[in-house]
VEXDREN-2710 file (C-alpha; in Angstrom, 1 decimal):
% VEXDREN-2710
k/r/px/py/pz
1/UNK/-105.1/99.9/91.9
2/UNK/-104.4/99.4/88.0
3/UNK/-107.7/98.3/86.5
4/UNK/-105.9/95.0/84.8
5/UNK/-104.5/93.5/88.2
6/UNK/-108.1/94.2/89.8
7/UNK/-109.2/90.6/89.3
8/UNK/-112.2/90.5/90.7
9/UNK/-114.1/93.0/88.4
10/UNK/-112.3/90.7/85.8
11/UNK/-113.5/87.5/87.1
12/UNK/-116.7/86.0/85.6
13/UNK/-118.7/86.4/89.0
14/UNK/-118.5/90.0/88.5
15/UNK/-121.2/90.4/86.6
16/UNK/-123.4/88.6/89.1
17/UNK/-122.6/90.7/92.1
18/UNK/-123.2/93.6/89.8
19/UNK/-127.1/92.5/90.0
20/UNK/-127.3/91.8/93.1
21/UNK/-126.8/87.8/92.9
22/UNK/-124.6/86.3/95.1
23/UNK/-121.5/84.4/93.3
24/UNK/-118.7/82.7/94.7
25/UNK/-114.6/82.9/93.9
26/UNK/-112.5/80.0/94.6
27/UNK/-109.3/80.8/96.1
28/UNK/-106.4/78.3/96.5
29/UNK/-103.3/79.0/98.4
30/UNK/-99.8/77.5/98.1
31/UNK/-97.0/77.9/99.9
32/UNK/-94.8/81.0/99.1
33/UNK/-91.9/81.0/96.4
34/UNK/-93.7/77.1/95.4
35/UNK/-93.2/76.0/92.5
36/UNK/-97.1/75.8/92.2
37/UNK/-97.6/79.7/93.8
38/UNK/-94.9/80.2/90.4
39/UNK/-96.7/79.0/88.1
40/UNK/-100.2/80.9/89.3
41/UNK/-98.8/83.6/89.5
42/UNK/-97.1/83.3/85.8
43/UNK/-100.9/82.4/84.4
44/UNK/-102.4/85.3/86.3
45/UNK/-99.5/88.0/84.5
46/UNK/-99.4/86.2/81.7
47/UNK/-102.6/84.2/80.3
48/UNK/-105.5/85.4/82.7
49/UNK/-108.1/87.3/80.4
50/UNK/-105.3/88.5/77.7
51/UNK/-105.2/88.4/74.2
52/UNK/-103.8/85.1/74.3
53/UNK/-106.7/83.6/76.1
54/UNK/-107.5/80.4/74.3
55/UNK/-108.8/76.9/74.3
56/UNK/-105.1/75.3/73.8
57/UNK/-104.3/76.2/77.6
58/UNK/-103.2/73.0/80.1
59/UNK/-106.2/71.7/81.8
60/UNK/-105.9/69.3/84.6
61/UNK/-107.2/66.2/83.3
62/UNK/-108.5/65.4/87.4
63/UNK/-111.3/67.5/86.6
64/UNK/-112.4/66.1/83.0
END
């Protein structure tokens, strides 16, 4: 496995687990081809930890 596309030694709970401390991941499903399964899978190849990584990114105002 390429080092980039291993997410979870790229995900923030990494570093826990690397201690010894438990951590949890959040995984949400959709349903294939979706338009919402798109569009996470366009933010993981595109926007997940790259140099583009910035504040201006959509948030979902539900969770303000």
């Amino acid at each position: 496995m390429n080092f980039d596309q291993n997410r979870f030694i790229l995900s923030d709970q990494a570093s826990f687990v690397k201690y010894g401390i438990p951590a949890v991941a959040f995984k949400f499903g959709w349903l294939p081809e979706s338009p919402e399964q798109k569009a996470l899978n366009n933010w993981i190849q595109n926007r997940y930890y790259h140099s583009n990584d910035d504040l201006s990114q959509p948030l979902d105002s539900k969770f303000d």
